[in-house]
N, C-alpha and C positions, 0 to 999 in steps of 0.2 A: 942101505940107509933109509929110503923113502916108505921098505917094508919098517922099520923098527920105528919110525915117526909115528909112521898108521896104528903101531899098537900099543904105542906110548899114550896115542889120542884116545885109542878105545882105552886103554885103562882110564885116565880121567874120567873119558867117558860116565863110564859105571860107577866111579867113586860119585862124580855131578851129579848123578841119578841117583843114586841112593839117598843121597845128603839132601837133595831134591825131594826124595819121595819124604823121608822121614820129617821133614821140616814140614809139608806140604799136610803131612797127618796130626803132627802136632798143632800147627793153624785150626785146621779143619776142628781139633778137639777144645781147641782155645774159642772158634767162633759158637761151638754148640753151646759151650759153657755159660759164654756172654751170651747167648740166645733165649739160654733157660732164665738169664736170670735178670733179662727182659721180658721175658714174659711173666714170671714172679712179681715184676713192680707192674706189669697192665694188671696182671691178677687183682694186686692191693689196687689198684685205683678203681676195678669195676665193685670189689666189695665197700670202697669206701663213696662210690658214687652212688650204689643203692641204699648205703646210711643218711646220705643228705637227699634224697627223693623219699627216703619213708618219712626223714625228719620234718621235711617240709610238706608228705603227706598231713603227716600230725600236725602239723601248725594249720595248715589249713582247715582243718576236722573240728578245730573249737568250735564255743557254740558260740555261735553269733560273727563269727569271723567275716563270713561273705557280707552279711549287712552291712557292717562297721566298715566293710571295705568298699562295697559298692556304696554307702551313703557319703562315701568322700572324708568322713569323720577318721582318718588314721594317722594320726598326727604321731600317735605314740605307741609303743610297745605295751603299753597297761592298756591302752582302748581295744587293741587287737588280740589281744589274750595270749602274746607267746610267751612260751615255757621259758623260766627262767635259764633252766640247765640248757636249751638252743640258745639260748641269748649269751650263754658263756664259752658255749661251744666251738661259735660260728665267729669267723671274723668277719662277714660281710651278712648284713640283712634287708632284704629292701623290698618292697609289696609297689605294683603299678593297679591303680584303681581306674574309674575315670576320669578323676581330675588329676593324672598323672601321674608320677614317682613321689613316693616317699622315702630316705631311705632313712634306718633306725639306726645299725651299728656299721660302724665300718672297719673299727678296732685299727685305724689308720691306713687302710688298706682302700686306696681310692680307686674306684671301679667306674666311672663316667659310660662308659661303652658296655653295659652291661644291661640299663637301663632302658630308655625307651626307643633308642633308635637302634636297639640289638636286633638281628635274624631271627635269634631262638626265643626272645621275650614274644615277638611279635607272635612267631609261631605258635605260644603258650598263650596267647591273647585271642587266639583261633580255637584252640583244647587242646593242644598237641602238647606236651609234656618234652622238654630236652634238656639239653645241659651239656659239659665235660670239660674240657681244661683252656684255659687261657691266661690272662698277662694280666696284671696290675700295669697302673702308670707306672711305678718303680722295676717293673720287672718279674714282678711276684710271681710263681705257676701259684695258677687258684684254681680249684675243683667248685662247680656250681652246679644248682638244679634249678631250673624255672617251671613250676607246677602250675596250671590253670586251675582258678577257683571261678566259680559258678556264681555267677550275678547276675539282674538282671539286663535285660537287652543284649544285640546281636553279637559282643565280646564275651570273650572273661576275664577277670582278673587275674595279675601272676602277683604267686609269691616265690623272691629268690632268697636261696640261701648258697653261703660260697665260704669255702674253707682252703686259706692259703697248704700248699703241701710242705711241712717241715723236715728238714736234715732229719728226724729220728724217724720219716718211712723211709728216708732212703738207708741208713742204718739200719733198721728193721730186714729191709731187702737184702742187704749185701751178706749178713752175719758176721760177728765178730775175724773169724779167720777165711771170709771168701772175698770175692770181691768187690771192689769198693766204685761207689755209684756217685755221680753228681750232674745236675743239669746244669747247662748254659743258655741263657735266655738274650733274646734282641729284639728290643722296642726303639725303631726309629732310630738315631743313633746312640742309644743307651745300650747296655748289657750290664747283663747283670749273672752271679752264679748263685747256685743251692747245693751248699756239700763242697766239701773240699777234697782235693785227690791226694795222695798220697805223696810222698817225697820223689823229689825225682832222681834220688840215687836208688831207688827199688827196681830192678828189672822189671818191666811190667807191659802188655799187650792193650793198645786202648780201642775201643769200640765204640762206634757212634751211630745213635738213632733218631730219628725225626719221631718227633711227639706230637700227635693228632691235635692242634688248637682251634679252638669250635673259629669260625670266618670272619666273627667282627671284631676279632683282638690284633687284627692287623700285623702279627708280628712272628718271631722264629722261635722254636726252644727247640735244645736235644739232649737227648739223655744219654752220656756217658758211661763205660763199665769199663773199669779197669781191671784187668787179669795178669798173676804174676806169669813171668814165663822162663821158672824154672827148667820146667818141663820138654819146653822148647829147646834150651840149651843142651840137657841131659842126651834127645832123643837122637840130636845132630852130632854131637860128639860119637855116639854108638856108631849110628850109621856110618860114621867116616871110619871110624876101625875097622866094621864087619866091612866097608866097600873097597878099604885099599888092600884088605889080605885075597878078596876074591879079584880084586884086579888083577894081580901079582901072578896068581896061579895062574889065569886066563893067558896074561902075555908070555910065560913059561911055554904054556900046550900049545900057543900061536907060533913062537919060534921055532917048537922041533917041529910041527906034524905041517904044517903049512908052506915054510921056507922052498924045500926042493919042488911040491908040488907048484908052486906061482911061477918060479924058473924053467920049469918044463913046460907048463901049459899056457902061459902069459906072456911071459920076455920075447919068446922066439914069437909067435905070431903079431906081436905091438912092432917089432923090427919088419917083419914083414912087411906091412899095414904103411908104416914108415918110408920105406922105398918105394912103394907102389905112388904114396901123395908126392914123393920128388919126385915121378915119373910124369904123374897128373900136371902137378907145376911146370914142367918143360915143355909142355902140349901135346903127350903123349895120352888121348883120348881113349887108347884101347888097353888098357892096365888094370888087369881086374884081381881080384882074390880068391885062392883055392877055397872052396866051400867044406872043410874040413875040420875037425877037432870037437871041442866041447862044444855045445848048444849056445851059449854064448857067443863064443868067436865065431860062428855061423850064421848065427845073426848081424853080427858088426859088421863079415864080409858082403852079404846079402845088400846091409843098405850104404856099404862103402859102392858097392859094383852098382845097386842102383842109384844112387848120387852120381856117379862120371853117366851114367847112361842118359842123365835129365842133364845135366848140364851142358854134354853135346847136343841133345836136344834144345837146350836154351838157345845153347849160340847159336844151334841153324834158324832156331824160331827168331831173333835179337835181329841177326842177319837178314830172313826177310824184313823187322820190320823198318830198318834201315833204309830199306829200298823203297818202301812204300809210301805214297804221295796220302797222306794225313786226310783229303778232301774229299777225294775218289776212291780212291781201293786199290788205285793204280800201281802201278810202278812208277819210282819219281825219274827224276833228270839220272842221277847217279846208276838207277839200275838200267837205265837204258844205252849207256854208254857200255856199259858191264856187259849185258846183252847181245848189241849191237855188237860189239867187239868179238863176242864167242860164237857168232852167227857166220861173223865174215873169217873166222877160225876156220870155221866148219866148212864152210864154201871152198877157201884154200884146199882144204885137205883134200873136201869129196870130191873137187874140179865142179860146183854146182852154184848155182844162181839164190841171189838175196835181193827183197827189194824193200824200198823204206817207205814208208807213206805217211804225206804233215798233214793232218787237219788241223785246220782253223776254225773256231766260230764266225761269222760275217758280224760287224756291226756289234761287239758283245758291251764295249762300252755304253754304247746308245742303249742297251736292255737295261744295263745296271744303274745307267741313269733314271730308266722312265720308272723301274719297279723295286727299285733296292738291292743291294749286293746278299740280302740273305734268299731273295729271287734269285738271284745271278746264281748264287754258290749251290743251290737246288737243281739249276739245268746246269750248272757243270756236270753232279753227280747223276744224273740221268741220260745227257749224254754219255757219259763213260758205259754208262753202263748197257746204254743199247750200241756203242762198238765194241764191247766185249761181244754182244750177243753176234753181231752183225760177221765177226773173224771166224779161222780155223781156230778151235784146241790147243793148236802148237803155237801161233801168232800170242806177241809178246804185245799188248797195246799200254803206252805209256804216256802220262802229264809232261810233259813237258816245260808249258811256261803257261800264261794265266789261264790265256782261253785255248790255247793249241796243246793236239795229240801227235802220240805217232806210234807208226804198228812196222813194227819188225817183221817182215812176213819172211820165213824161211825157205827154202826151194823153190821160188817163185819166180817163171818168164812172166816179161812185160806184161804181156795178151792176160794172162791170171793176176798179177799183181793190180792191172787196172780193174779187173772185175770184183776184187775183194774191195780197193778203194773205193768204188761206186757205190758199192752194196753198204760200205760204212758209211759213207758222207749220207746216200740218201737216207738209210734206218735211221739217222743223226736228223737230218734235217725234218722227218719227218713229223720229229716228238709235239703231240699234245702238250704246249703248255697254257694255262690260264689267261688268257689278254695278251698271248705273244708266240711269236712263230719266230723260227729257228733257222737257219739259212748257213750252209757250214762249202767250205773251199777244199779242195786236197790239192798238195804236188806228188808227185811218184819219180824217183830215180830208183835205177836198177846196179848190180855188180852182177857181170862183169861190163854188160852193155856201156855202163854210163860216168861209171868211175870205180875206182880201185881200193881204196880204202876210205877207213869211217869218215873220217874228218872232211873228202870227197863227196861222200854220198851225200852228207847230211845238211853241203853246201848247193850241192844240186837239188834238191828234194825241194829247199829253203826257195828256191831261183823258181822252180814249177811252181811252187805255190803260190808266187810272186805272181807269177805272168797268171795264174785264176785268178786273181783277185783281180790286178789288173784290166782283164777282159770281163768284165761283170761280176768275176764273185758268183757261187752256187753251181760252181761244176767242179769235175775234176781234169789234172791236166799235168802230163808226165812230161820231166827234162826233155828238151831235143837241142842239137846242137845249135840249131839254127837261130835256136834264142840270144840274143843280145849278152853278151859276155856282161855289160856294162847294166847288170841288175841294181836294184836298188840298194843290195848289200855295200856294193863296191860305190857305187856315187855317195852315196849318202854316210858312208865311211869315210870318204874324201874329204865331204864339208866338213862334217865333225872334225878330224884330223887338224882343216886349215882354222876352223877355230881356237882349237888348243895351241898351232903353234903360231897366233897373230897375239902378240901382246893388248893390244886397243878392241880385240872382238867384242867384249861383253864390258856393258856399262851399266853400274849400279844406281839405280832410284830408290828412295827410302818413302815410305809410308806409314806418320805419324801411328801410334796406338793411344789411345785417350783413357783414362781414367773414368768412367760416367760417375763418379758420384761428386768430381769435384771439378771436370774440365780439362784437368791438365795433360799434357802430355807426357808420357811415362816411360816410352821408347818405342822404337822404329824397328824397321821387319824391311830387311832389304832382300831389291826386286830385280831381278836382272832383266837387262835387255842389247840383244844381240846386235850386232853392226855384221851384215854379213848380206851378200849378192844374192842370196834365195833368204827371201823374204819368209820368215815363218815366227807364231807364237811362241815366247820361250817354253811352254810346256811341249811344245812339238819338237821343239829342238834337244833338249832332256829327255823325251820319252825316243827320241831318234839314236839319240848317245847311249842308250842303254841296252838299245838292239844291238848296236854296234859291236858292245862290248865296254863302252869307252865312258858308261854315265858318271863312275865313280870320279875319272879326271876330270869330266866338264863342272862337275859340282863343286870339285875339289878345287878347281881355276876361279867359281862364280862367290866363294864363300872369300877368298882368296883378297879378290878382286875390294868385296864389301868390307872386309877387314881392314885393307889397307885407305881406307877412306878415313880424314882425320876430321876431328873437331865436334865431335860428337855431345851433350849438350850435359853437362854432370846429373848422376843421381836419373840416368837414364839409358835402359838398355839396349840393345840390339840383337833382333830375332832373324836367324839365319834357316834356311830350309836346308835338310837331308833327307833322302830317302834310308831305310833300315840299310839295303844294301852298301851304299856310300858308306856308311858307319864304319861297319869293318877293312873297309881297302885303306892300303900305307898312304892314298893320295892323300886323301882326307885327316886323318890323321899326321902328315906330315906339315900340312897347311893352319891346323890349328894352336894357336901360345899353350904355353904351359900355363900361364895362369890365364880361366874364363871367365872370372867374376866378370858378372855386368854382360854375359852372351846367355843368348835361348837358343836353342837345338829343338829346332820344328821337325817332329818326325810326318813324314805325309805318309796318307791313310791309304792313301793309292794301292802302295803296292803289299799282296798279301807277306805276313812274318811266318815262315813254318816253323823257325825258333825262339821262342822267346824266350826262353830263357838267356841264350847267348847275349840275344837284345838286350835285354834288362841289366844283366853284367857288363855290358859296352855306355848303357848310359849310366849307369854305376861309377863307370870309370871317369865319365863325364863331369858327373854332379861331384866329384868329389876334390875335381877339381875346381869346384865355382861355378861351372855352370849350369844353370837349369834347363830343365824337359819341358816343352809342349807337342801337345797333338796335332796336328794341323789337320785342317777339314774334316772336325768328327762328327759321328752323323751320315756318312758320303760317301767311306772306303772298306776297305775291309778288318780294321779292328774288330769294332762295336763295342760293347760296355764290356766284355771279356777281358780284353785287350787294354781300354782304359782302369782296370780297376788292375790290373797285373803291374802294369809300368810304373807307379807312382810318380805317377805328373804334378809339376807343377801348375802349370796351365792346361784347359782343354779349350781348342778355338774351334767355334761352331763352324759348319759350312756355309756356303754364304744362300745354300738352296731352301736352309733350316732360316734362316736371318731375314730372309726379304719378303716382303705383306707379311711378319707378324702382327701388324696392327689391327689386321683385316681377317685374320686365321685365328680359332681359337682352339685348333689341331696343334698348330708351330709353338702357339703360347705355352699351353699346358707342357710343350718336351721340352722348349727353353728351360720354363720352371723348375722342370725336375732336374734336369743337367745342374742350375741355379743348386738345390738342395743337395743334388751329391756332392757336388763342389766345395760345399759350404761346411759338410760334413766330414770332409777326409782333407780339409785346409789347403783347398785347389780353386786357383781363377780361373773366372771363364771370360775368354774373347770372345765377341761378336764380329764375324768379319761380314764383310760385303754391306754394309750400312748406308745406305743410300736415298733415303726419304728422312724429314725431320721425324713423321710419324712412327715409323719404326723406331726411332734415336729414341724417342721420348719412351715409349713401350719398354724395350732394352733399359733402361735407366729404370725405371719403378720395379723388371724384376729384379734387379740388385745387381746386372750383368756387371762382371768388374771393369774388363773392358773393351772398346770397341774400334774399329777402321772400318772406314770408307769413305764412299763419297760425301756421305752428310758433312764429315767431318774435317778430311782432307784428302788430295787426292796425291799420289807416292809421286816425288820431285826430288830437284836436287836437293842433296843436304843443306841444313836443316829444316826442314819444312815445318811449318807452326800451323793450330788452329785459330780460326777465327774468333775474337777477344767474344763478340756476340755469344759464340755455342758456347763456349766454356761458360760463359758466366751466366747461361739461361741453363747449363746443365748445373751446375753448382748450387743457382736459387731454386731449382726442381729438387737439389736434395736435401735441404737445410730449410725449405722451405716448406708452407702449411697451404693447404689447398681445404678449411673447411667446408666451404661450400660445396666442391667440386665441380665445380662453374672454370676452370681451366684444365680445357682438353677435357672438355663432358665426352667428347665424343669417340674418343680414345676407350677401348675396354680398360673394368678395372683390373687390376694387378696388384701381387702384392700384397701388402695390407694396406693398401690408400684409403679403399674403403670405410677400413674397422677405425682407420686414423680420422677418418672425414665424420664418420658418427660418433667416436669418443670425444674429439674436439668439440660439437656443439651440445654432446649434453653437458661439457663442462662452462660452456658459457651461455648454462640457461639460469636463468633469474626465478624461476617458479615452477613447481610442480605444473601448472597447466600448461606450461611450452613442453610436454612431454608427449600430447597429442600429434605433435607435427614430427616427432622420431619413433613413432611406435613402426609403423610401414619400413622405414629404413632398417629399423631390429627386424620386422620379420623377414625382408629379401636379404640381410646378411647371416641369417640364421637359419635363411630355408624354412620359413613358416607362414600357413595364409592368416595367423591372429597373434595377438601378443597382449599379454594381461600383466599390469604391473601391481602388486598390490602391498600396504605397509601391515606391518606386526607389530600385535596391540598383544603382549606376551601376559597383563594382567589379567586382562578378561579372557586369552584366549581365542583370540577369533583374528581372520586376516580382512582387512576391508581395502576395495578395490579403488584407485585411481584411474579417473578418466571415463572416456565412453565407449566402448571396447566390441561395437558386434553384441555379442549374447550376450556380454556382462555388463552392469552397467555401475555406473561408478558411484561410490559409496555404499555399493550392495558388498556385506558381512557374512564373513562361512567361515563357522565354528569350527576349528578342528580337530574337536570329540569326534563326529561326523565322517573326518576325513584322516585315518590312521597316516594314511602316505604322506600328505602335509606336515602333520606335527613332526614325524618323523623327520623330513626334508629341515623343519625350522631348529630341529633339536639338535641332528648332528652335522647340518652345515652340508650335507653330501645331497649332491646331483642325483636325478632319479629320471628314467625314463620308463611312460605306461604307455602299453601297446592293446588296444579295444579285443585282443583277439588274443590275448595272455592270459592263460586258467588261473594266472597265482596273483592276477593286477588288481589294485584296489575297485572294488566293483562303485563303492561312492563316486571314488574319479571318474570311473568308464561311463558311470551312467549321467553324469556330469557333462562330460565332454561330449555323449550325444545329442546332448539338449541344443548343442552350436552347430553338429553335422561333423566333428569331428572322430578322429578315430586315435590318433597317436598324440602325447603328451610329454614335455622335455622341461622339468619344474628342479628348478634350482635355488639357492639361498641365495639374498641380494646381503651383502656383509658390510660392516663399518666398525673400523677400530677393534676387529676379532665380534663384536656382538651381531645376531642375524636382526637383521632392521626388516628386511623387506621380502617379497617373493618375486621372481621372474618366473611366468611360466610360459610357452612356447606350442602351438596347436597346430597339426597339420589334416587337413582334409582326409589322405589318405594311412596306412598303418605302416607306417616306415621308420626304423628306428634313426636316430641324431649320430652319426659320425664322431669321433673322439676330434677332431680339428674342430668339428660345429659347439662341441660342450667346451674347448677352450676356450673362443672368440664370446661363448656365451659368457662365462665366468667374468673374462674382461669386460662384459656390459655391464654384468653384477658390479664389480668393482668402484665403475661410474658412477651406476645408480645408486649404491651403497655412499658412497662421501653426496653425493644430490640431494639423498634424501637427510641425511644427517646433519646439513648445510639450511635447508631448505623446511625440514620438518617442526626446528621450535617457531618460527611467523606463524606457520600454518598452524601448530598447536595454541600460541598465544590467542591468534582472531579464532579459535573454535572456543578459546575458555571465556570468551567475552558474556560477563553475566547478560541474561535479560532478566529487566526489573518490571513487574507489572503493577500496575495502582491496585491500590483496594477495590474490593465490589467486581474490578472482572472477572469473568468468565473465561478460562481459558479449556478446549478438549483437545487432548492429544493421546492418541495409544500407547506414544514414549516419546519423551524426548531426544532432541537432536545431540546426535553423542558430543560431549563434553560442554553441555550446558546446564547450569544452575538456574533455580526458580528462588525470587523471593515474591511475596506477596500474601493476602490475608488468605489463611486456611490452607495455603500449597503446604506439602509436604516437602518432606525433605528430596534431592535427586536420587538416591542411594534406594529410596522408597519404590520408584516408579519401576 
């Protein structure tokens, strides 16, 4: 069946093709046809264009033409001497002299755009001779010539003539029995046709072409050809006969000659093929295919057998990289158990010695405090790599947990296992790093010396390391029996334990979060605190619980705890901490409602994610329940922006290391800000935690922080804890409020846009162009410039004259801008322009301009009002440094000022400039010119317009 399908389709096939080809020919001879007889009608248009350029030669060849046209005298067709028979010819005549257009005939055929503000008149007003087709007001296609005649002075004169094209050339074109031709014209929203097509019960192929219309007819036309398509019919009808009698035969010779051979050479090796991939699927990796038969199925086995050879290759490749710790190159937790495990196999068997050895870094958190965790995560991978170097070959060295390794040494007594550990701690402790030195601990437990199996070893190993660290930290130091049973595994598993089962252990305190733009408070971030006989910080007691084993339940007790606290204040959340790991354990999840609306899930940044993906599905699970994600301490841990941009948070809360002297740091400012910007752009708040000066609050509040906790504001108590009526309502008039002078918190950096607000605010309440003096200074430090020129646009005359006393320019000083191409430019299209003194392509008028000040670099913009350019803003820096796309925004907003200032501002100052002065008879007055927009009356002055 699937062979008699396949040559069912191949016949189609060939009949498709054929029917295909043969249709595909008769097209082809349809479009040569309409091709010919396109160019047949350009034909007639270029011999009837050179009848209206000889015609119009000859009109201009009379005698005396140029005179009568150049003396202005052309009123009529009798004064210009044209020929009668052009005069009956043409439906359009029209002569441009120097006193303008005249036109004679126009046989109703109105041509407005053809006249003196045409491209091609203009061009024939130069010598240049053009013409060709374009549009009447009605739609017309009209053929024209514009011929230069010779007169005197630096023009010529044109004389046009224009002849609409009539239905009998396009009848001419087509011939009685070919095809038939008509244009479609579009002016604006008019159309209009020439020629009418034919019925549209005529079978018939239509073709369409764009008609060349000279540039100032602003409009479309195309020219039409219809073709019958007889012919078409006849050629597809053939082809479908001649391709279904050769299909026919085809699937005939395919069923005897083909059938046996595909059953013998195909069926049996595709069964083959078949068993081999169910053998594949059962995880039978060694199934391969005889390399036998036609060249084809030898091929197919070739890359069947090499497909199982990659794919066991995959999985052993997949398999390492399972095992491998993401950071280091290492082996992770999992492969070291895997290891360990086949090591003390091997021991069994051979009756031979295994010894384990923990390094620790000393003090790692103190490095990733003082240099950053992308320092920190640098001397992890360098460490590793110098106890790789530091082992035997056979020696397995594996990550274990943040900052701790451990080496699998294989056949190894004590007396050797301590020497390979020595030899790795010190090559470890040795490492070069940049402003910081490395200090690393071992413990060593042996099999069969020390203990018997893994879970054994890896407790004693755990116990030696214990007691190095203990005893100073920086050496090495192997299990002995004589150590105290009562390690800090086992004590410190105890308290944990008695915390989990004391109902009253842990007591929650809440710590307002505030809103900065309005004061209020918006929700609380609850804080555990322990009731317990060994006195410790709750972060020590959590990071204790997780050695343990146990941090999942103490969280899951602490979140527990905070939940069950009632009375919480409406329309107000509560921010609970997790660590990624707590995430996935039943504790924690057991502890939480089904429904979380109104909870935040703090992930801390503490501890590294080596899956995120899982993560992001677990808080998936979260959000989709109601509640939202924040980061807690970003900035601090080991996400970084990676990791913030993966998770889609809700909230990102600063650390509080990034939070405190921002006021005083303009390092903290600027990564506030940009935290502020990403936030703002991917629809995420940001907290400020650890606030604890007014001046920070206030800093925090100008960058837009959304919201913040601390001391400033409140300090975490029993429920409900409120802020201070004072902060609130000194943070709400800080954001609703107007600071133009900038006289509150001068001394505060700016932030923000306070600034651009503190300077648009007083040019709006200035009274007169001469209070503009005392904001020039404030435009150039927010624009980053040592000058600032403001000057207005006098668009009659042409020229920009200057406001104020400006340095090198002084005010009321005029610059023409014939002079200065870049300027008119800049006033013309409204666009910003920056000139660099050291730019081969920059206006050299400007550069040599701006030397005459000691400048080198130029930032000249349009000052705009109501869409019209009123004024210039231009912007000067000592040095060549181009304006920033943030400096050309903030500048535009000053334009915007300036532009309603000046438009506000500009008719006073023109009224008191139009003030006549009157002078008596008999004075004497000299002046080189007067003062712009002054009139003179008096005996024997002239008129202003004179001067």
């Amino acid at each position: 069946m699937p062979f008699c399908a396949g040559v069912a389709l191949l016949v189609l096939a060939v009949v498709g093709i054929s029917i295909t080809a043969a249709t595909r020919a008769a097209d082809e001879e349809l479009a040569r046809s309409a091709g010919a007889t396109k160019g047949s009608f350009d034909e007639a248009v270029r011999r009837r264009q050179a009848q209206i350029e000889s015609d119009a030669a000859t009109v201009t060849a009379q005698n005396r033409f140029s005179e009568r046209l150049a003396s202005g005298d052309s009123r009529s067709l009798e004064l210009l001497t044209i020929p009668n028979s052009i005069q009956q010819d043409y439906d359009y005549i029209a002569a441009v002299g120097p006193r303008g257009a005249r036109v004679f005939a126009d046989r109703h055929v109105k041509w407005p755009r053809l006249v003196t503000d045409s491209a091609v008149v203009e061009r024939a007003s130069t010598g240049i001779a053009g013409g060709g087709l374009g549009l009447a007001q009605l739609g017309e296609p009209i053929q024209f010539a514009a011929v230069p005649v010779r007169i005197p002075g630096p023009k010529f004169g044109v004389m046009i003539l224009g002849r609409v094209i009539q239905p009998e050339m396009l009848d001419a074109v087509g011939g009685p029995l070919g095809p038939e031709l008509w244009i479609e014209t579009r002016l604006g929203a008019r159309r209009s046709r020439l020629g009418e097509p034919a019925s549209v019960d005529t079978p018939a192929r239509l073709h369409s072409y764009p008609l060349a219309l000279a540039a100032q007819s602003g409009a479309g036309s195309r020219l039409f050809v219809s073709l019958p398509t007889e012919r078409l019919k006849a050629a597809t009808t053939s082809a479908a006969l001649v391709a279904t009698g050769t299909g026919a035969t085809i699937a005939l010779l395919l069923i005897l000659l083909v059938g046996a051979l595909v059953r013998r050479t195909v069926l049996e090796p595709l069964r083959s093929l078949r068993v081999a991939i169910r053998k594949v699927g059962q995880g039978d990796h060694e199934a391969r295919l005889p390399l036998d038969g036609p060249r084809e199925l030898r091929e197919l086995a070739e890359g069947f057998n090499s497909a199982v050879t990659m794919i066991g290759e995959q999985r052993e490749r997949l398999g390492a990289l399972g095992g491998t710790d993401p950071l280091t190159g290492l082996a992770n937790n999992r492969r070291f158990h895997e290891t360990l495990e086949r090591e003390l196999e091997r021991a069994r068997r051979e009756r031979g010695e295994l010894a384990l050895v923990l390094i620790d870094i000393d003090h790692f958190k103190d490095l990733n405090d003082a240099h950053g965790h992308p320092f920190g995560d640098e001397a992890l991978r360098r460490v590793a790599m110098e106890l790789v170097g530091a082992v035997r070959a056979t020696d397995v060295v594996a990550r274990v947990g943040g900052e701790e390794f451990a080496i699998v040494v294989g056949g190894a007594d004590p007396a050797l296992a301590y020497q390979i550990a020595e030899r790795a701690r010190a090559s470890a402790s040795a490492l070069p790093l940049p402003g910081a030195t490395i200090s690393c601990s071992a413990g060593i437990a042996c099999v069969p010396a020390d203990a018997a199996d893994g879970r054994g070893l890896i407790d004693l190993a755990d116990r030696a390391l214990y007691e190095a660290k203990r005893r100073g930290r920086g050496h090495t130091r192997r299990y002995e029996v004589s150590q105290t049973v009562s390690s800090y595994t086992e004590i410190q598993y105890a308290e944990v334990v008695a915390l989990l089962e004391r109902a009253d252990s842990i007591k929650t305190v809440f710590q307002p979060l505030v809103d900065l733009a309005t004061g209020r408070v918006v929700g609380y971030e609850a804080l555990s605190r322990f009731d317990a006989p060994v006195g410790r910080p709750p972060d020590q007691w959590f990071a204790q619980a997780h050695r343990c084993g146990l941090g999942a339940e103490l969280e899951a007790k602490a979140v527990e705890t905070a939940l069950s606290v009632k009375g919480r204040p409406p329309s107000t959340f509560l921010c609970v901490n997790l660590s990624p790991t707590a995430l996935f354990s039943s504790a924690v999840r057991d502890v939480l409602p089904e429904d979380l609306d109104g909870l935040v899930v703090e992930i801390t940044e503490q501890e590294m994610v080596s899956d995120t993906e899982a993560l992001s599905e677990a808080l998936s699970s979260l959000r989709a329940r109601g509640a939202r994600i924040a980061l807690d301490d970003a900035g601090a841990g080991y996400a970084g922006l990676q990791q913030v941009m993966r998770l889609e948070l809700d909230t990102i809360k600063l650390d509080r290391s990034l939070v405190d002297g921002v006021h005083d740091d303009l390092a903290k400012l600027a990564l506030i800000e940009a935290f502020v910007r990403f936030a703002r752009r991917t629809g995420t708040a940001v907290c400020a935690e650890g606030i604890e000066t007014l001046e920070d609050l206030a800093v925090l509040a100008d960058l837009d922080v959304t919201y913040g906790q601390g001391y400033a504001l409140a300090r975490p108590s029993e429920p409900w804890g409120a802020v201070s009526p004072a902060v609130s309502q000194t943070l709400f008039a800080r954001s609703v409020g107007r600071d133009i002078e900038g006289s509150v918190n001068a001394h505060l950096p700016d932030t923000g846009d306070r600034r651009l607000e503190q300077l648009t605010a007083r040019i709006s309440r200035m009274t007169s162009l001469d209070d503009l003096e005392g904001v020039y200074r404030l435009i150039g430090e927010e624009l980053g410039a040592e000058d600032v020129c403001f000057s207005t646009w006098h668009p009659e005359e042409q020229y920009v004259e200057t406001i104020g006393e400006l340095g090198w320019v002084h005010a009321g000083q005029r610059f023409s801008v014939e002079d200065y191409p870049t300027t008119a430019h800049v006033l013309d299209t409204q666009e910003a322009v920056q000139i660099l003194a050291g730019d081969p392509l920059a206006d050299r008028g400007e550069v040599d301009l701006l030397a005459t000040g000691g400048y080198r670099s130029l930032l000249m913009l349009p000052v705009i009002s109501r869409g019209e350019t009123v004024g210039l803003l231009e912007c000067c820096r000592a040095d060549e440094r181009p304006w920033a796309r943030s400096d050309m925004d903030r500048a535009r907003i000053i334009g915007y000022q300036l532009g309603h200032l000046l438009e506000m501002l500009g008719p006073t100052r023109a009224a008191a400039a139009q003030a006549e002065l009157t002078i008596a008879p008999g004075a004497v007055l000299e002046l080189e010119r007067p003062p712009a927009g002054y009139s003179y009356r008096g005996a024997g002055l002239q008129p202003a317009r004179e001067w």
